[in-house]
N, C-alpha and C positions, 0 to 999 in steps of 0.2 A: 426924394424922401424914401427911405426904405420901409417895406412891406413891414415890420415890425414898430416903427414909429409911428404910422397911422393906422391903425386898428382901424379897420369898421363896428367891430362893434364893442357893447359895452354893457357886461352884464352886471349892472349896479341897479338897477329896475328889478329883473329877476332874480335877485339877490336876495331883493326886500320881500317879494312876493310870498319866497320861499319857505319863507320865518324857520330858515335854519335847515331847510331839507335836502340834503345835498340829492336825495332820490327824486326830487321833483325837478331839480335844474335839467338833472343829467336828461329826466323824459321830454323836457321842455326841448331840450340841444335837441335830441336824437328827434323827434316829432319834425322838428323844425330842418332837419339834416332831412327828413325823407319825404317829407311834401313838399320841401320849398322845389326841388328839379321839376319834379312832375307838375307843379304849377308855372315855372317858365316855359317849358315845353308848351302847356297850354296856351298860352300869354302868344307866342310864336305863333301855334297856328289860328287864335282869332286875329291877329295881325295880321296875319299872310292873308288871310278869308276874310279882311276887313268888317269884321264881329265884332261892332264897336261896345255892345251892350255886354255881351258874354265878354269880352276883356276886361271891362271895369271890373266886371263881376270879380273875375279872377286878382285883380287889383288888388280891391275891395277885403279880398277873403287873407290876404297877405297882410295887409297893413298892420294887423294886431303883431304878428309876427317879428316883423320890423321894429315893434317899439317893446315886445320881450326882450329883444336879443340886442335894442339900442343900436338900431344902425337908423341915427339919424335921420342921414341923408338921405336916404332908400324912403323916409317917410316924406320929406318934402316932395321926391318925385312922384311917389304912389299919389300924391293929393294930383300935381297939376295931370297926370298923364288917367284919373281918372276923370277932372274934370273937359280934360280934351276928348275922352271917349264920349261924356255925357253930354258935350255938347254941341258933339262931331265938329270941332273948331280945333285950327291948330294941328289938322291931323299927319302933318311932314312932318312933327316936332316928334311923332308916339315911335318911329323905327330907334330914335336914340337914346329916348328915355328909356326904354324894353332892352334894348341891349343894356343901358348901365343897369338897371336893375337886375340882370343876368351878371352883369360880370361883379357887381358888389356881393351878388349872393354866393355867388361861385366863390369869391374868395374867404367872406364871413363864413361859409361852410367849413374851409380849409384851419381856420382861424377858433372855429367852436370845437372842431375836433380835436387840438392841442388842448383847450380850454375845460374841455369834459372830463381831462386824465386825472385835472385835479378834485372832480369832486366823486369820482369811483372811489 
């Protein structure tokens, strides 16, 4: 399936939020374009340092995110991969769910910046 037929994300949520502001989408994208890296970054090193608590956290602080910007799937993981921090169970499962969440955000980045041209 090509990178255009499966969106990650789906700004029909923030749409609504918006009641018509195209100035508040655009801060919502760009907010979301410059914390999301710097919180996988994070996410990597309580991983790496096995910081089960300061991970969820970082989780935790995402997940609104994920449901502005309607990426799903990024929400199912952020649930199990913070109740595997919270209940340090499961913890071989947290290296692949942190990468998918990386590479969905990566791309949903890619994907908002085309998306934000329309509402300049």
């Amino acid at each position: 399936m090509s990178p255009q037929n499966n969106k990650h994300i789906n700004l029909s949520y923030l749409k609504q939020l918006s009641n018509g502001s195209n100035e508040f989408i655009v801060q919502m994208i760009s907010i979301f374009m410059v914390q999301t890296p710097e919180a996988t970054n994070l996410m990597d090193k309580h991983l790496k340092s096995n910081e089960w608590k300061l991970l969820k956290g970082v989780i935790h602080k995402m997940k609104p995110s994920f449901s502005f910007m309607g990426i799903k799937e990024l929400e199912t993981i952020a649930i199990s991969a913070e109740k595997y921090c919270e209940t340090e169970t499961d913890l071989d499962k947290l290296p692949g769910l942190i990468q998918r969440i990386k590479e969905v955000c990566s791309e949903a980045i890619n994907e908002l910046e085309e998306e934000k041209k329309q509402f300049i």
